[in-house]
mmCIF file of the C-alpha atoms, coordinates in Angstrom:
data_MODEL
# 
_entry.id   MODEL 
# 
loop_
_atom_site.group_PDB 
_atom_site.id 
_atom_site.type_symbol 
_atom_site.label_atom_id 
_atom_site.label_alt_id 
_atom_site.label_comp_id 
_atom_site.label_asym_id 
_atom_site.label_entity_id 
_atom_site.label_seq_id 
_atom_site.pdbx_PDB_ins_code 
_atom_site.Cartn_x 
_atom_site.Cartn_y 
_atom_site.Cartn_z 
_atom_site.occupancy 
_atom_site.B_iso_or_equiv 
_atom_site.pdbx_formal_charge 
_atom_site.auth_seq_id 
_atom_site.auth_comp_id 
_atom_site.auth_asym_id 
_atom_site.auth_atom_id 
_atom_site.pdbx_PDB_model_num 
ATOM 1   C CA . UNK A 1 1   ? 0.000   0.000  0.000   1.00 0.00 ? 1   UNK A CA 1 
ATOM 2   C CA . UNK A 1 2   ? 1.232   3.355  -0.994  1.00 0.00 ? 2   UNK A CA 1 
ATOM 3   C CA . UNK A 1 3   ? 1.836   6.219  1.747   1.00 0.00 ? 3   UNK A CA 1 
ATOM 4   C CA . UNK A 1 4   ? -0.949  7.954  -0.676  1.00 0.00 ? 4   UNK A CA 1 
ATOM 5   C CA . UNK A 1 5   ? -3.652  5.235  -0.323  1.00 0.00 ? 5   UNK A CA 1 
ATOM 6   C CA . UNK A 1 6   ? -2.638  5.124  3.567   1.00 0.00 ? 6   UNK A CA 1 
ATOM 7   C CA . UNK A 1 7   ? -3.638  8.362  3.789   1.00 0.00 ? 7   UNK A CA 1 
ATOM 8   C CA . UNK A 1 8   ? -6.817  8.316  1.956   1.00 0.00 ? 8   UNK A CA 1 
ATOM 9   C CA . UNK A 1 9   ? -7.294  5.102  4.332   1.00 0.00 ? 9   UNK A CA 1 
ATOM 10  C CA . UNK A 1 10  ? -7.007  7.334  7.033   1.00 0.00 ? 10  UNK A CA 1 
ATOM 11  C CA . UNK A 1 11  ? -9.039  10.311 6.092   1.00 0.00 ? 11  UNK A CA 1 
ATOM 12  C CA . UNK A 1 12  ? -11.313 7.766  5.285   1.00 0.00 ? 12  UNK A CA 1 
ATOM 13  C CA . UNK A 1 13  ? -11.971 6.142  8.734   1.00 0.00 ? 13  UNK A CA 1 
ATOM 14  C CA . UNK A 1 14  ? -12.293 9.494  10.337  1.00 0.00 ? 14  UNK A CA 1 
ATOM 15  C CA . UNK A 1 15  ? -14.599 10.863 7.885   1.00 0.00 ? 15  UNK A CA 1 
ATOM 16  C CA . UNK A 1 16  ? -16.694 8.082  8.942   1.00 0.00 ? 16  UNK A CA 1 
ATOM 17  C CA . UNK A 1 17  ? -15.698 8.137  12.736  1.00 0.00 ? 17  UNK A CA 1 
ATOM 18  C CA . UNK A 1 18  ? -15.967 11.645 13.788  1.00 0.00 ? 18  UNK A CA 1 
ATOM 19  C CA . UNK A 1 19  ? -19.200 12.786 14.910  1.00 0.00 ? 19  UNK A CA 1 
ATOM 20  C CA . UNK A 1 20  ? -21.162 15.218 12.762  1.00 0.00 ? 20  UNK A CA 1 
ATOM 21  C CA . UNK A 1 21  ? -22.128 17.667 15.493  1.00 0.00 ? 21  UNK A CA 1 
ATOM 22  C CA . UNK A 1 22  ? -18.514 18.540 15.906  1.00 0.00 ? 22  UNK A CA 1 
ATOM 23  C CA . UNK A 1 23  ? -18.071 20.252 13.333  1.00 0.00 ? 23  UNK A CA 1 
ATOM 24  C CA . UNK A 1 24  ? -19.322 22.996 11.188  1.00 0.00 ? 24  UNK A CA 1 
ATOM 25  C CA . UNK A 1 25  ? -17.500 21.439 8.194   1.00 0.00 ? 25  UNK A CA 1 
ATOM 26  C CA . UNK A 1 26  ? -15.115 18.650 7.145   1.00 0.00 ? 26  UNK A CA 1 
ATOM 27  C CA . UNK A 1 27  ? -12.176 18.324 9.238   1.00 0.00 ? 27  UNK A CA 1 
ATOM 28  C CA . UNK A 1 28  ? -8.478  19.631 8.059   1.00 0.00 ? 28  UNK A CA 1 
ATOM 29  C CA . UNK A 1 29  ? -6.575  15.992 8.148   1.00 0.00 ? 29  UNK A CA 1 
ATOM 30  C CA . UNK A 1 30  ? -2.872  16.167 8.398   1.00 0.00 ? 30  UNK A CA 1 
ATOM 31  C CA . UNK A 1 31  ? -0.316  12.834 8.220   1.00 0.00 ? 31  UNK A CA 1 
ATOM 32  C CA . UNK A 1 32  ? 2.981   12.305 8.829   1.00 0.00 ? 32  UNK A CA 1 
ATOM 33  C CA . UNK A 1 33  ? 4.650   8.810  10.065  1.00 0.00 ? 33  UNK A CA 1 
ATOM 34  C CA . UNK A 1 34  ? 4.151   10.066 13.221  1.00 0.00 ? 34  UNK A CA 1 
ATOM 35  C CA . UNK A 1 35  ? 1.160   11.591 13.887  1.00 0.00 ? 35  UNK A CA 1 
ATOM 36  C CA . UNK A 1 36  ? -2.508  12.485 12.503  1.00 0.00 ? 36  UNK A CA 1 
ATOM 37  C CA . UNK A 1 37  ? -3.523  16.029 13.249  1.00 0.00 ? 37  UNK A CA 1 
ATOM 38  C CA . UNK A 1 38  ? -7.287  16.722 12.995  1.00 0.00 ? 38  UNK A CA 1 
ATOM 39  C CA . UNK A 1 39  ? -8.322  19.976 12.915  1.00 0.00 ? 39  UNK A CA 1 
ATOM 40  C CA . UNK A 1 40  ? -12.201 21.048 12.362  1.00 0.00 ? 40  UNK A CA 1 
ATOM 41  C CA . UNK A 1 41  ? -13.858 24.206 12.038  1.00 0.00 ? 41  UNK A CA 1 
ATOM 42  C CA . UNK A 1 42  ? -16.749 25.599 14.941  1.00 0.00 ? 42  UNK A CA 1 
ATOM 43  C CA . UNK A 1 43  ? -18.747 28.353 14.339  1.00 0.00 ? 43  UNK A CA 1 
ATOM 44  C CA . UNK A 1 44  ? -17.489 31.891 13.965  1.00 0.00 ? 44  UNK A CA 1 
ATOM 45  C CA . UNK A 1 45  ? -18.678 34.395 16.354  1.00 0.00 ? 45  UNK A CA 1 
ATOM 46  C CA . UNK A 1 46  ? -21.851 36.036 15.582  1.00 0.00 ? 46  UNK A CA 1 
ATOM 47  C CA . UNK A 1 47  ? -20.930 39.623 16.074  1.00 0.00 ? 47  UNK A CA 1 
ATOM 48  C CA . UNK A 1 48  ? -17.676 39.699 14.247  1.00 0.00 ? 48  UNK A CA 1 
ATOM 49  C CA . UNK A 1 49  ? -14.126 39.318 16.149  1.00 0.00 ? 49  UNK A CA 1 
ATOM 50  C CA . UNK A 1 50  ? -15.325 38.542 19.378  1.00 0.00 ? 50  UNK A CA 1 
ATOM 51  C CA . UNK A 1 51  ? -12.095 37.197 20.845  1.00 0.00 ? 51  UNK A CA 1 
ATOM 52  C CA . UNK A 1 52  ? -13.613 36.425 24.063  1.00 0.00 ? 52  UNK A CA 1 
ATOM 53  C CA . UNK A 1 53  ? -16.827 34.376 22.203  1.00 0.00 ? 53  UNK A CA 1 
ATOM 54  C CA . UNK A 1 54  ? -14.342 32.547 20.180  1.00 0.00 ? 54  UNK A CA 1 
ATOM 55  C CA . UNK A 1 55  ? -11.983 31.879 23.254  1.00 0.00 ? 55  UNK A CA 1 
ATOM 56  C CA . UNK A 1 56  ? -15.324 30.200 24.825  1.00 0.00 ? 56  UNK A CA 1 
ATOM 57  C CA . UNK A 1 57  ? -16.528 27.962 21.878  1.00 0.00 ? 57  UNK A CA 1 
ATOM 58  C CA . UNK A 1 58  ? -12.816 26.616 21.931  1.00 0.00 ? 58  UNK A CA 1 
ATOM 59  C CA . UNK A 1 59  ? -12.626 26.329 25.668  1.00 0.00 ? 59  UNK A CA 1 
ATOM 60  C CA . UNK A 1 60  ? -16.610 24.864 25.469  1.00 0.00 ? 60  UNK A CA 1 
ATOM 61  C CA . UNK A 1 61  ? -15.404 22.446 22.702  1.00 0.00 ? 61  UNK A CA 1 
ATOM 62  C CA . UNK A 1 62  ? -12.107 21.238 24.015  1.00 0.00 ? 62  UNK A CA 1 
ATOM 63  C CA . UNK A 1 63  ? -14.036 19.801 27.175  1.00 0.00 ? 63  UNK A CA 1 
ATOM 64  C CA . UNK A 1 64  ? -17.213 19.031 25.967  1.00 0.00 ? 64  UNK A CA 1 
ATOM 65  C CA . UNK A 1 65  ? -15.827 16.906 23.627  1.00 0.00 ? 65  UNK A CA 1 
ATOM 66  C CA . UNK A 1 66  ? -12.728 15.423 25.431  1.00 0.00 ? 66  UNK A CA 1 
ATOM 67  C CA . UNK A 1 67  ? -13.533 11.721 26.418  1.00 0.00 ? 67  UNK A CA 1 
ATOM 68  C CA . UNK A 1 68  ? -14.970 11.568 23.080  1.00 0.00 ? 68  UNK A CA 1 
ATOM 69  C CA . UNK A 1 69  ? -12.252 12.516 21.152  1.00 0.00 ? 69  UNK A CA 1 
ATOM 70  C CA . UNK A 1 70  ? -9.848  10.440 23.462  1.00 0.00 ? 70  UNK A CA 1 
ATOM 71  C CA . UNK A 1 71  ? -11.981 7.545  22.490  1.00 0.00 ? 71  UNK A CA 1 
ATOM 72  C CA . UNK A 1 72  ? -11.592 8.537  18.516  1.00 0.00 ? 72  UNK A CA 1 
ATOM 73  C CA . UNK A 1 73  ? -7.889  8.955  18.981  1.00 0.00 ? 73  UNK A CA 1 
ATOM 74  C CA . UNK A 1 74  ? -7.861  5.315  20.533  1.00 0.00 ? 74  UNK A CA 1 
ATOM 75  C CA . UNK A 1 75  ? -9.031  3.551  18.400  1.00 0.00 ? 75  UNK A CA 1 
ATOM 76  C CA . UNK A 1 76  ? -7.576  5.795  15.423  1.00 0.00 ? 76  UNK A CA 1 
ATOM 77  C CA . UNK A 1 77  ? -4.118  5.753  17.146  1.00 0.00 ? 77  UNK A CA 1 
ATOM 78  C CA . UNK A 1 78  ? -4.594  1.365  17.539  1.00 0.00 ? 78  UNK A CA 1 
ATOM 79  C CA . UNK A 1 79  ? -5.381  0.955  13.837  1.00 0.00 ? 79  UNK A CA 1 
ATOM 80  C CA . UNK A 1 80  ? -3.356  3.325  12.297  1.00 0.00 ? 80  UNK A CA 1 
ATOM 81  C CA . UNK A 1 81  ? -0.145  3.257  14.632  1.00 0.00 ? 81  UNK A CA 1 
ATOM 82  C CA . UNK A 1 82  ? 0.044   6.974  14.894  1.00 0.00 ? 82  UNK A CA 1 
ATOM 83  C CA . UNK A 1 83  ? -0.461  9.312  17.607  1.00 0.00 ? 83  UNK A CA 1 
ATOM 84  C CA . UNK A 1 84  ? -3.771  11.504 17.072  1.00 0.00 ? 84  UNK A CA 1 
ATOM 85  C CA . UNK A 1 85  ? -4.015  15.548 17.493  1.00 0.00 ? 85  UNK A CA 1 
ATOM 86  C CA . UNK A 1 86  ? -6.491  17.886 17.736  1.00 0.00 ? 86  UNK A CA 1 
ATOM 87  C CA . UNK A 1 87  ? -7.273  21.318 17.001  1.00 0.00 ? 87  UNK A CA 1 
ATOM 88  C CA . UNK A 1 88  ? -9.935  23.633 15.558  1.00 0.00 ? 88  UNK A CA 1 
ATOM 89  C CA . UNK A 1 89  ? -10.276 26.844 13.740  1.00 0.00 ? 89  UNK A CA 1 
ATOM 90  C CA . UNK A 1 90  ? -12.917 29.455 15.017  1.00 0.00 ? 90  UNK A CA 1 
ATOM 91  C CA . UNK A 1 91  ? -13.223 32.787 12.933  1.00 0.00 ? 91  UNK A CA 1 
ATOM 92  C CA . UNK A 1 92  ? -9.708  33.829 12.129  1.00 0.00 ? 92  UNK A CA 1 
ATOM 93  C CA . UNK A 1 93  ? -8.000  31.566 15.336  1.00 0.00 ? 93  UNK A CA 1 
ATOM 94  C CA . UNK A 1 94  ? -6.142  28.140 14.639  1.00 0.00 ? 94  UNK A CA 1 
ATOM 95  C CA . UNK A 1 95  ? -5.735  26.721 18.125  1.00 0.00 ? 95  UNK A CA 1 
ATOM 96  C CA . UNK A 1 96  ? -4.201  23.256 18.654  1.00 0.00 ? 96  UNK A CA 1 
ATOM 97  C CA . UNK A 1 97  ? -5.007  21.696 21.840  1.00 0.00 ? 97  UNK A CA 1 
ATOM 98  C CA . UNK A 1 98  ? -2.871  18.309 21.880  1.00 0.00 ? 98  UNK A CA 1 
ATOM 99  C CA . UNK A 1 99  ? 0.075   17.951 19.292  1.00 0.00 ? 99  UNK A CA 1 
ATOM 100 C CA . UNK A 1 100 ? 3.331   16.022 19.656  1.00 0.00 ? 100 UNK A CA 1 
ATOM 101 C CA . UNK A 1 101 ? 6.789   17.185 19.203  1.00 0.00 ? 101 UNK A CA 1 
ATOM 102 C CA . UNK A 1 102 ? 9.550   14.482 17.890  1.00 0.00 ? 102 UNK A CA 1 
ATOM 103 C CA . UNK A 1 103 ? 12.915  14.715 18.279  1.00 0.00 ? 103 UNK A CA 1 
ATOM 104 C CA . UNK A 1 104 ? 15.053  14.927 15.649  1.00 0.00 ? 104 UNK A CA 1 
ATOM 105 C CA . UNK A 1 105 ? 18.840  14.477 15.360  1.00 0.00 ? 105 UNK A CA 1 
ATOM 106 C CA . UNK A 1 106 ? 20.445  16.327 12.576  1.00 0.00 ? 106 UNK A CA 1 
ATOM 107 C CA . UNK A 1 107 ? 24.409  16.818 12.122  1.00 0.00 ? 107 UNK A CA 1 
ATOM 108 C CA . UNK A 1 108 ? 25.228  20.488 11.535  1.00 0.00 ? 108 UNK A CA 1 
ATOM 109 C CA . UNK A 1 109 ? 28.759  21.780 10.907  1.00 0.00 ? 109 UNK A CA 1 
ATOM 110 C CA . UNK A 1 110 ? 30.152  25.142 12.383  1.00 0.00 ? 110 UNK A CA 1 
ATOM 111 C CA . UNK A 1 111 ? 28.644  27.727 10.298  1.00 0.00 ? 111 UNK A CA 1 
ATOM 112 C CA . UNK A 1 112 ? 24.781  26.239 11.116  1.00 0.00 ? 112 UNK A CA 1 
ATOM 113 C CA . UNK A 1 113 ? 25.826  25.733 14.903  1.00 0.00 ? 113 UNK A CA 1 
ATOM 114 C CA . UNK A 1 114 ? 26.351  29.552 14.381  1.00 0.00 ? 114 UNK A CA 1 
ATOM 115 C CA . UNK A 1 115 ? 22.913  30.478 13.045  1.00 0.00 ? 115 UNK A CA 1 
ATOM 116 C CA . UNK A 1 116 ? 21.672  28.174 16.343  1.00 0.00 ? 116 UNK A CA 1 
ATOM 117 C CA . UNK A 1 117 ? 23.725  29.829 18.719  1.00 0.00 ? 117 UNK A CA 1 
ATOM 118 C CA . UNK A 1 118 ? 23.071  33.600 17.552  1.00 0.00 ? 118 UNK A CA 1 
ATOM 119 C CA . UNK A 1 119 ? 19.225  33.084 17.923  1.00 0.00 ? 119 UNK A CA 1 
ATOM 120 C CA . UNK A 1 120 ? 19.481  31.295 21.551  1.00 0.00 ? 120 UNK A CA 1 
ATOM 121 C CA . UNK A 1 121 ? 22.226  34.592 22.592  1.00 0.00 ? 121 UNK A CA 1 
ATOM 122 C CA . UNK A 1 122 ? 19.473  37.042 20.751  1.00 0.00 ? 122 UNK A CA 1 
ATOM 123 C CA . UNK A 1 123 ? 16.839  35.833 22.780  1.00 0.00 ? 123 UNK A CA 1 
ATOM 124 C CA . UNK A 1 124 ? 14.788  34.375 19.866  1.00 0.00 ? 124 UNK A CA 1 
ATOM 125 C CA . UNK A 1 125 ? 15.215  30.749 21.231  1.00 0.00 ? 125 UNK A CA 1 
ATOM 126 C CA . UNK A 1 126 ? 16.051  29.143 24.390  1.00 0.00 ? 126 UNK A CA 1 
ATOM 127 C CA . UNK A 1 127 ? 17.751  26.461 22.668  1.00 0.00 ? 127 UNK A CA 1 
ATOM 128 C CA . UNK A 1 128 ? 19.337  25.263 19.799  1.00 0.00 ? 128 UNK A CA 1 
ATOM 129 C CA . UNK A 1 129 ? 16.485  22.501 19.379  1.00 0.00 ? 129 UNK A CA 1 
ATOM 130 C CA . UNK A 1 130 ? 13.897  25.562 19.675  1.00 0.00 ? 130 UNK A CA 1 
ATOM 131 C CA . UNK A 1 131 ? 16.060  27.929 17.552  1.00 0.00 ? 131 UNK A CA 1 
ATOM 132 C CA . UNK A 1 132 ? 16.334  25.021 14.859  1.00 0.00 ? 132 UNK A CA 1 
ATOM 133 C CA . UNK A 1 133 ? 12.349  24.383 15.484  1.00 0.00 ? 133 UNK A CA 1 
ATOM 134 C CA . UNK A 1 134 ? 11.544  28.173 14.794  1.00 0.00 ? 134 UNK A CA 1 
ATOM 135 C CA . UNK A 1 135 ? 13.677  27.956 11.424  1.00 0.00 ? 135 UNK A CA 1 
ATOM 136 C CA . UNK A 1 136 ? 12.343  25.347 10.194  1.00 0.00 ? 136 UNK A CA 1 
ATOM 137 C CA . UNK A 1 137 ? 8.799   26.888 10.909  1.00 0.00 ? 137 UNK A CA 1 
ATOM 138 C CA . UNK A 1 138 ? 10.120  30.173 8.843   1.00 0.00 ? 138 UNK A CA 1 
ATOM 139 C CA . UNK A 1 139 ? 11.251  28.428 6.179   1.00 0.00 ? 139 UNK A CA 1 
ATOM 140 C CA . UNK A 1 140 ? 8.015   27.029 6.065   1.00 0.00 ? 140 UNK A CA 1 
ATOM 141 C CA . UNK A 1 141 ? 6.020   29.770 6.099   1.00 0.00 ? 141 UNK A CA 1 
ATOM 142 C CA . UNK A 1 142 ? 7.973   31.798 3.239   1.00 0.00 ? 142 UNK A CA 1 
ATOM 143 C CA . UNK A 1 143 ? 8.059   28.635 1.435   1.00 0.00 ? 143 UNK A CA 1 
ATOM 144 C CA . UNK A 1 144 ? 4.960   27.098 1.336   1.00 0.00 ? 144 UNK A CA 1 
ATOM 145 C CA . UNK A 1 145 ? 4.260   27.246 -2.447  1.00 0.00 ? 145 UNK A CA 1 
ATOM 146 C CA . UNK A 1 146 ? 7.927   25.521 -3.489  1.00 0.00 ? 146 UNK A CA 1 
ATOM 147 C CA . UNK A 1 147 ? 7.156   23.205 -0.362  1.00 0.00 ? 147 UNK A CA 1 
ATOM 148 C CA . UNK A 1 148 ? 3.443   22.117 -1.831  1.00 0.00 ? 148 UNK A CA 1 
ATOM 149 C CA . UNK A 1 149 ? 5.106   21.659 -4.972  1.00 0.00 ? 149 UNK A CA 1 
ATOM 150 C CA . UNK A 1 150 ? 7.884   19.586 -3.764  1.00 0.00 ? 150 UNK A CA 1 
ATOM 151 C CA . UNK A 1 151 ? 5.474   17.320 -2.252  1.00 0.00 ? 151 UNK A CA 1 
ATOM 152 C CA . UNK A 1 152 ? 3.329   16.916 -5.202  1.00 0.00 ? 152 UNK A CA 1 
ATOM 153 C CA . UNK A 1 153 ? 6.251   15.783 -7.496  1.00 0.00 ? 153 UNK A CA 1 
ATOM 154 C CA . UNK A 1 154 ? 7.064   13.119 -4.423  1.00 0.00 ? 154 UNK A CA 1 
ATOM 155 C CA . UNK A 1 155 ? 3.813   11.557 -5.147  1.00 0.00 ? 155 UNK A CA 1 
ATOM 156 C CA . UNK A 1 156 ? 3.759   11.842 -8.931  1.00 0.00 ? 156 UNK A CA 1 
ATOM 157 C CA . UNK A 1 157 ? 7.653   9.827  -8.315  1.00 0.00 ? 157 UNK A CA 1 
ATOM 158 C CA . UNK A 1 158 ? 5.809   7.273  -5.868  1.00 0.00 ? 158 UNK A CA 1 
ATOM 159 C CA . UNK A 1 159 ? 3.330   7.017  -8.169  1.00 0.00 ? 159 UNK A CA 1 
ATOM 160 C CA . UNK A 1 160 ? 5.437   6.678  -11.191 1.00 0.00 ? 160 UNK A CA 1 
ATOM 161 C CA . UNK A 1 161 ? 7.630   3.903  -9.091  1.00 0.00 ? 161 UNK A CA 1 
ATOM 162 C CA . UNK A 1 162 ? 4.328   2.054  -8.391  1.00 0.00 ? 162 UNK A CA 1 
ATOM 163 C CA . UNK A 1 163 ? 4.255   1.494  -12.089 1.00 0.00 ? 163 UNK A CA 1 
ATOM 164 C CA . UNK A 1 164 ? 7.183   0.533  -13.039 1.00 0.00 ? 164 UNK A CA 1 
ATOM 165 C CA . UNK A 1 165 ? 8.937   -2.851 -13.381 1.00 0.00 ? 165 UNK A CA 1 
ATOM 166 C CA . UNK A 1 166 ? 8.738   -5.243 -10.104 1.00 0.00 ? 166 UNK A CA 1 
ATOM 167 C CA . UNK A 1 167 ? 11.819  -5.291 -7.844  1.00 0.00 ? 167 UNK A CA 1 
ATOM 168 C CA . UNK A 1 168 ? 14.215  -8.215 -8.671  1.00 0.00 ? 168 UNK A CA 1 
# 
């Protein structure tokens, strides 16, 4: 099975599993080998930018719906092998309530250590694991467009491979 059928697998099952109430529309289903992030929209506020309305119906969501979703992520987390995360977006506010960080070991020679170090001395970072996390979050932000395209030639290449002549 492909990673792309695994993930239509998986947006799939929780298309079917979550309930409809949640939700003012379909869920925002994000994969990695890691983890499944779900993240569904509630109802805007009705008098514009309430932040304090929008604050509640997150807050009001995030426990009403907790054992719920605990049970969802259970049995998502079983089947799939992945841990499950939640979030929602309300008006113009993304907020994630349970996501999971993974460390990663990289190798970086003197002149990346550098770049590190200068954003944990600035203040930017505590650390160079949180420095290296907020640059890889910038690069992705100011990248997005090269970084959607990167990932659809991936899966044109998987696809492609899929095709092709059976391994020996």
């Amino acid at each position: 099975m492909t990673s792309t059928d695994v993930q239509e697998e998986i947006r799939a099952w929780f298309a079917e599993h979550l309930p409809g109430a949640w939700f003012t529309g379909p869920a925002e289903i994000e994969i990695d080998n890691d983890e499944i992030l779900v993240v569904g929209p509630l109802a805007g506020p009705e008098s514009g930018t309430a932040e304090e309305e929008v604050a509640a119906r997150i807050r009001d969501f995030r426990e009403l719906t907790r054992q719920e979703r605990m049970a969802v992520a259970s049995a998502a987390q079983h089947r799939f092998e992945r841990k499950v995360s939640w979030g929602v977006v309300c008006g113009e506010r993304r907020e994630l309530f349970t996501t999971m960080s993974s460390p990663v070991m990289t190798r970086l020679r003197q002149p990346e250590r550098r770049v590190l170090d200068t954003l944990v001395e600035a203040g930017v970072a505590r650390s160079r694991s949180e420095a290296l996390a907020w640059c890889v979050r910038l690069v992705g932000q100011h990248e997005s467009d090269w970084l959607k395209d990167l990932r659809d030639a991936l899966v044109a290449v998987k696809k492609v491979r899929a095709e092709g002549p059976a391994a020996i």
